[in-house]
C-alpha positions in Angstrom: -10.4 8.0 -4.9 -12.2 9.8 -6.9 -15.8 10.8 -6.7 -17.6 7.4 -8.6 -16.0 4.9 -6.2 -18.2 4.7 -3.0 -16.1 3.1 0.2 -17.6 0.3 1.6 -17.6 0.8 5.9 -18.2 -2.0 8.0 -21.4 -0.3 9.0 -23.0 -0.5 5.9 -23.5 1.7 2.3 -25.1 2.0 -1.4 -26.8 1.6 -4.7 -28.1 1.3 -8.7 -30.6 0.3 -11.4 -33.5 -2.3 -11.8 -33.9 -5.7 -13.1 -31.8 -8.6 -13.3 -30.5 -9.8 -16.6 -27.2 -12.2 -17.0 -23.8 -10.8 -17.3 -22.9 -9.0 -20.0 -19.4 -10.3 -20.4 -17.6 -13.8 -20.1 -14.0 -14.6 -21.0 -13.6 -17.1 -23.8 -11.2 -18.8 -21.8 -13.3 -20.6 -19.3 -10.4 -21.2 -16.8 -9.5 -17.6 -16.2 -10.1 -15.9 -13.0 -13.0 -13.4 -14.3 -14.7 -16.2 -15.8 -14.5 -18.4 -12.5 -16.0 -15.3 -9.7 -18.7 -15.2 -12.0 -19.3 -18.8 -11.9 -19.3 -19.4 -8.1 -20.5 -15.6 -7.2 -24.4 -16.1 -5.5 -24.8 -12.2 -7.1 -24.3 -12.5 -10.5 -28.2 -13.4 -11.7 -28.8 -9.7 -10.4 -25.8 -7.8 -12.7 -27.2 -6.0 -15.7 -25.0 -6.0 -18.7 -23.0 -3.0 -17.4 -22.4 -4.2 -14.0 -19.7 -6.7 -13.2 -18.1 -8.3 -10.6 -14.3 -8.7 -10.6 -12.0 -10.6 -7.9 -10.5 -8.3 -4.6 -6.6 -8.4 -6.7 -7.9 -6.8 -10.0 -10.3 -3.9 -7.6 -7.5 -3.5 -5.4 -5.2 -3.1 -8.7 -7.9 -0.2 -9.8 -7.6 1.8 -6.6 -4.2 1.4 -7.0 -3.7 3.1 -10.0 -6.1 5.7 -9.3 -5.3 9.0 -8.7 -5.9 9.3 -5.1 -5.5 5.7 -4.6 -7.6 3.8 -1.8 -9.6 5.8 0.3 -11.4 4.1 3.2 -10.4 0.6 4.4 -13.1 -1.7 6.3 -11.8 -4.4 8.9 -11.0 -7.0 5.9 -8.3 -4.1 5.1 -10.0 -3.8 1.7 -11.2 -0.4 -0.2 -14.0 0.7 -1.2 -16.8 -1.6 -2.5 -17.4 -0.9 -6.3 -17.8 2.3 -8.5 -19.3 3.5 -11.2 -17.6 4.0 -14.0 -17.2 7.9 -15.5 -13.7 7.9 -17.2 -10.2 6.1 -18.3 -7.8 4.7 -15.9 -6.0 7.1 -14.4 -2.4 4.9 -14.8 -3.4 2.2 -16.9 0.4 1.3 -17.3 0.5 0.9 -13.5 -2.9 -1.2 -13.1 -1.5 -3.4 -16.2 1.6 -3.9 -14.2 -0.2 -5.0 -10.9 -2.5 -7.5 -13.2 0.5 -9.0 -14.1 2.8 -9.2 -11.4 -0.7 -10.9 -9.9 -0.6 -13.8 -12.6 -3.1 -12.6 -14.7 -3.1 -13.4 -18.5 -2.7 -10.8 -21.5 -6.3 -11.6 -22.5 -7.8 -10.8 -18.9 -5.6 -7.7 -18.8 -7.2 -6.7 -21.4 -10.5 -7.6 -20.7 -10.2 -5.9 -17.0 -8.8 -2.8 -18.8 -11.8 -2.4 -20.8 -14.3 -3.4 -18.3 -12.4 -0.4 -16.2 -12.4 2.0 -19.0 -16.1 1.8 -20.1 -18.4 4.7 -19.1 -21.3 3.8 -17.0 -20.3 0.0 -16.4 -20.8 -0.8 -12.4 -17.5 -2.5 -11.3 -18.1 -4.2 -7.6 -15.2 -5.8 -5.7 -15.9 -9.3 -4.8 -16.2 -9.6 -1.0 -15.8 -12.4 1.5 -18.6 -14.5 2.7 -19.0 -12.6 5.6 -19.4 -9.2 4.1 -22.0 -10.9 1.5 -24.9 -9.5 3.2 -23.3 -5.6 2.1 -23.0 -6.6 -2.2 -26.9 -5.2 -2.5 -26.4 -2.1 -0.6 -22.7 -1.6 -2.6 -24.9 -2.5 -6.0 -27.7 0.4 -5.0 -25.2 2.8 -4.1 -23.0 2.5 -7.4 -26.6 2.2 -9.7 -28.0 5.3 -7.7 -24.7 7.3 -9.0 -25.2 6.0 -12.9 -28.7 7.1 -13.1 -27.9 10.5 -11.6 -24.9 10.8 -13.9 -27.5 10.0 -16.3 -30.6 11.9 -15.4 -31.9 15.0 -17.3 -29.8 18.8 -17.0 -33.2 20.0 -15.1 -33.0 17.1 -12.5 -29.4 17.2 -12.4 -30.1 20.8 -11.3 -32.4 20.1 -8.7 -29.9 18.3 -6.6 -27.1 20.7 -7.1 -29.5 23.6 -5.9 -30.4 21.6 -3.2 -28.0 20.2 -2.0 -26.0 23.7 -2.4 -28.5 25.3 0.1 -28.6 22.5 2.8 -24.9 22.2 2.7 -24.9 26.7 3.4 -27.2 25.7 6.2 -24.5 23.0 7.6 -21.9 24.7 7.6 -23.1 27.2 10.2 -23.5 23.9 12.9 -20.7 23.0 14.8 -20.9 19.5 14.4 -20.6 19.6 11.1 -17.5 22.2 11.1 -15.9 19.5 13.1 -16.6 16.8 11.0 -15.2 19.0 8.3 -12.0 20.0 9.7 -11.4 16.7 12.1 -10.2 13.3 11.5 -13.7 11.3 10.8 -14.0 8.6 13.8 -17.2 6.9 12.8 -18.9 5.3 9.8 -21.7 8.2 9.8 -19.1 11.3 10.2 -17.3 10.0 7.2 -20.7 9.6 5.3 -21.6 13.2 6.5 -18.3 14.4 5.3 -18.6 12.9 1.7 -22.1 14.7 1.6 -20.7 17.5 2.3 -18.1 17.7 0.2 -19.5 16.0 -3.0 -23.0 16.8 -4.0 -22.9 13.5 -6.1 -23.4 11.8 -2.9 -26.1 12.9 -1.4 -28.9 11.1 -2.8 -26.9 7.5 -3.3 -26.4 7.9 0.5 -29.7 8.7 1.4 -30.9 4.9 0.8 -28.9 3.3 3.3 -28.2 6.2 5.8 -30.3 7.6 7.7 -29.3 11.5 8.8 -31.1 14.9 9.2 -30.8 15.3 5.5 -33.5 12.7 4.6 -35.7 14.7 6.5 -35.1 17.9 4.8 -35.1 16.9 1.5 -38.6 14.9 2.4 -40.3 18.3 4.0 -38.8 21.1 2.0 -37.6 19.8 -1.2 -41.0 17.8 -2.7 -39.2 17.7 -6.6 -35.8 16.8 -5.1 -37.3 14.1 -3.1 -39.5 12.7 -5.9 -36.3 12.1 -8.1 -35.0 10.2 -5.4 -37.5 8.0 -5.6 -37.9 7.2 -8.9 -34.3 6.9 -8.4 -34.2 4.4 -5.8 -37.3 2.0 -7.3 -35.3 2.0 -10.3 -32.0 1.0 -8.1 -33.8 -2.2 -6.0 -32.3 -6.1 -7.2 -35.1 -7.9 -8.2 
């Protein structure tokens, strides 16, 4: 999947932006499935107007028609938690397909396809009861990513350069050559791994993981670390 999507792991993950303002879209028709998981989901008085949360068919739909498709499954043997938004569909004729086949009307296709299409809009899957307790971290994680898609070209630069020289540094250490070129077999090897290969992730990461990278960004890289924090008070539900 590819690099805005952030996989949900039964051992926890992510963020995004501040405040809590109501939805910023409802289907007219009252009875339709969209309009319904907004009605009964706990979460919804913390979504902005760019962040929505659709039912597990129409995210599992998305994935489906992305490029790569699903990447990581947790034990409910669903994908990844919610993304953030950063271009089209990759097969919209194939998500508008699954929509259907799934009972879903012409006016929620529609709406879906727009809500998926929309730069910057948070989409989060709607989860079970029992994975409740992971929605804020998945809502951090996915608002982290907008406002670092959105931050300044100096800032931006910041965390290239330093994640660029951590990751030289890593790939020296065995452990992390292994986790490169070996199946991942735990929740932290495959968040290493997505550090490692995607500089986008770093930062998101760092507010539910705890690793050796935290520490390095917190004692050598001062700038680095104070974006993250203005990052990551700008993420918190409140």
């Amino acid at each position: 999947m590819k690099k805005s999507i952030a996989p949900l792991i039964m051992a926890g993950i992510m963020t995004l932006a501040s405040g809590c303002t109501n939805l910023g879209y409802k289907s007219p028709d009252d009875n339709s499935a969209y309009s319904q998981t907004i009605k009964n989901n706990k979460f919804s008085k913390y979504l902005k107007k760019n962040e929505f949360i659709v039912p597990d068919k129409v995210f599992s739909a998305y994935e489906n028609a992305s490029r790569t498709g699903p990447t990581y499954a947790n034990s409910n043997g669903n994908g990844c938690a919610g993304t953030c938004i950063e271009d089209v569909i990759d097969d919209e004729g194939k998500f508008i397909e699954i929509l259907s086949n799934n009972g879903c009307s012409k006016k929620e296709i529609s709406d879906y396809c727009k809500i998926f299409s929309t730069k910057d809009n948070i989409v989060l899957r709607e989860l079970p009861d029992e994975y409740s307790n992971y929605f804020e971290k998945a809502l951090m994680h996915e608002r982290m990513h907008y406002l670092q898609n959105n931050l300044n070209e100096n800032d931006m630069q910041k965390i290239k350069d330093c994640w660029s020289k951590i990751m030289d540094k890593k790939y020296n250490n065995q452990d992390y050559s292994n986790i490169l070129s070996n199946e991942c077999k735990s929740h932290e090897d495959r968040v290493k791994k997505e550090v490692m290969l995607k500089w986008e992730e770093m930062l998101p990461y760092m507010t539910t993981i705890e690793t050796d990278i935290n520490e390095i960004i917190i004692k050598d890289y001062p700038e680095v670390y104070q974006i993250y924090n203005n990052m990551k008070e700008e993420a918190e539900l409140k």
